[in-house]
Structure formats: C-alpha cells, structure tokens
C-alpha positions in Angstrom: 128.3 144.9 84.8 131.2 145.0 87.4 130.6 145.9 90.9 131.4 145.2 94.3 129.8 142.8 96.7 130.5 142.1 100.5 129.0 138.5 101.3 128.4 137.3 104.8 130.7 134.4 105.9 127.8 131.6 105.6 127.1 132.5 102.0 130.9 132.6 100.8 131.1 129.4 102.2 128.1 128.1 100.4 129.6 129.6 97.4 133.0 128.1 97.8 131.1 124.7 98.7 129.3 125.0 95.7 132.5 125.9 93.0 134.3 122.6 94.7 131.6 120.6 94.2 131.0 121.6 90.7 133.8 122.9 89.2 132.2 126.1 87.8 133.6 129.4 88.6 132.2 131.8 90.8 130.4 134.4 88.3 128.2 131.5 86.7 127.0 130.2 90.1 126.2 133.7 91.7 124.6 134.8 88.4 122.5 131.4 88.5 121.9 131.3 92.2 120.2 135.3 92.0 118.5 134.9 88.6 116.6 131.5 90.0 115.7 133.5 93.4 114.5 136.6 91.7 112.8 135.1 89.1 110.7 132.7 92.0 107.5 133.6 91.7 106.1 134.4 95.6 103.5 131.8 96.9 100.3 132.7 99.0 100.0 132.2 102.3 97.4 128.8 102.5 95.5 129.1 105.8 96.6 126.0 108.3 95.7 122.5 107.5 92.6 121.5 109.9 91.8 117.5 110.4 87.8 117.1 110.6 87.3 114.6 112.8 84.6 111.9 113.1 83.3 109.5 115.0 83.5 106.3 113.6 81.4 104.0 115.5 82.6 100.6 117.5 81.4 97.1 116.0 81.1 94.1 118.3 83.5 91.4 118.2 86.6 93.3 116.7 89.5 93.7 118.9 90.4 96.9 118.4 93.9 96.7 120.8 95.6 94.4 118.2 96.1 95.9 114.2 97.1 92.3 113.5 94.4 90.5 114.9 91.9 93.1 113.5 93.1 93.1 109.9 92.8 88.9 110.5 89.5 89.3 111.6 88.3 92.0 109.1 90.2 90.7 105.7 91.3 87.4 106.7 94.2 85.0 107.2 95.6 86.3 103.6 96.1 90.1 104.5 99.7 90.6 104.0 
C-alpha cells in the first residue's frame, strides 16, 4: 500500500539515525518499527509499590554506627 506520511522532525531523525546505523532502507525499518508497537500488547496499571516496615529490635553489644565492625562482630574476622 502506498501513501503519504508527514513525520515530525524528532522521529525522521530517529529514522535517519536508525538507516545509518543499520544500513536498511527506510520501508523495512518503519514497517518493523509500527508492526512491533501495534502488535505490543498493553500492560495494566500495577498499584504503587508500598515497603512494610518493621521494627527490628536492638541487641546489646553491636555497634550499629560501623557496617564493618558489625559484620566483624556478627560473622567474624573472615566476612569478606
């Protein structure tokens, strides 16, 4: 099917972009480019990603300041 097409400046260059960078003429990449976004199927909208929070708790005699010095105290001298 021939017909006409006006493309914004942003896409043509995209298009030119893409024909340098591959080689492939004009036709094959607009053809692929619109058959690949009209054949993407169209994903729900997931509801926001909440964090639950907890507490925890504190345990005597870790220092809690210093990740080094914890993991040393917690795993050992042999924690790396």
């Amino acid at each position: 099917m021939r017909t006409t097409l006006t493309l914004d400046e942003d896409i043509a260059a995209k298009l030119r972009e893409e024909m340098q960078r591959t080689g492939r003429p004009l036709k094959q990449i607009v053809n692929e480019t619109l058959r690949e976004g009209l054949t993407r199927t169209r994903r729900k909208k997931l509801p926001p990603f909440r964090v639950r929070t907890r507490k925890l708790g504190h345990y005597p005699g870790l220092d809690y300041d210093n990740v080094g010095v914890l993991l040393e105290q917690v795993e050992g001298p042999f924690h790396k």
